[in-house]
N, C-alpha and C positions, 0 to 999 in steps of 0.2 A: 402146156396143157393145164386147166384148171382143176384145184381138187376143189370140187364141190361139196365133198366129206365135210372139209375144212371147212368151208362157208356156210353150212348147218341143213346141209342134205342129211345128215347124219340123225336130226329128228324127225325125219319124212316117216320112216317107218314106227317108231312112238307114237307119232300123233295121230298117224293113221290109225294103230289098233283101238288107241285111245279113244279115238273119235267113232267107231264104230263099236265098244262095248261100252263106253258110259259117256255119249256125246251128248246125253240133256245133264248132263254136268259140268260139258265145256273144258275140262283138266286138259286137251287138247291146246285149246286156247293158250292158257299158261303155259304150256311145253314152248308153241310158237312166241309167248311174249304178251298175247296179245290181252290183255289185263282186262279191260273195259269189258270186252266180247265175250270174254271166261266168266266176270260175275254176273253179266246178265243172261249166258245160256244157264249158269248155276242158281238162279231166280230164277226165270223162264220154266227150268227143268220140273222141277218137282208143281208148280202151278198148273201145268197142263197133263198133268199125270204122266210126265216124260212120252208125251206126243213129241216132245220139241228132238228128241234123238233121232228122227227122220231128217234131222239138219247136220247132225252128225256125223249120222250115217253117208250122206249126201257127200261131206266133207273128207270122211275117210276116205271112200271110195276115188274121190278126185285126187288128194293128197298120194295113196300109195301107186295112181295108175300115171303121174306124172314122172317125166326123167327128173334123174338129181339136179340138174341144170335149171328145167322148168320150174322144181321146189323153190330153188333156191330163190332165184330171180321172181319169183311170185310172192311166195311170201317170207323170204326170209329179205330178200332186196325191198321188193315191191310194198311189203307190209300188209297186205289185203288180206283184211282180217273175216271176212264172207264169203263162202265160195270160193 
């Protein structure tokens, strides 16, 4: 049996909240790693008067309704750092 804890299922729920209370800031992003995508939702953010948190949001909502498996394997494996 795999522990997917251990493979960084364990920031699913971090990134989720993160992503849905300040996701035009991207700090989500950086939780997963993903450097590039975090400073351009954190530019992004505040330009569009944090319109861009509907991509956040989008994000969280995917991130906490996936299994630890799917996290993992998506973006902690896969690295997909959009949706």
């Amino acid at each position: 049996m795999t522990d997917w804890k251990a493979q960084g299922a364990d920031k699913k729920v971090v990134a989720g909240i993160l992503a849905i209370v300040l996701g035009w800031a991207g700090i989500h992003e950086f939780i997963l790693g993903y450097t590039t995508e975090g400073i351009i939702q954190l530019v992004i953010g505040p330009l569009t008067c944090g319109l861009s948190n509907i991509i956040g949001i989008v994000e969280g909502i995917i991130y906490l309704t996936k299994s630890d498996e799917e996290f993992v394997r998506t973006y902690i494996q896969g690295r997909k750092g959009w949706f």
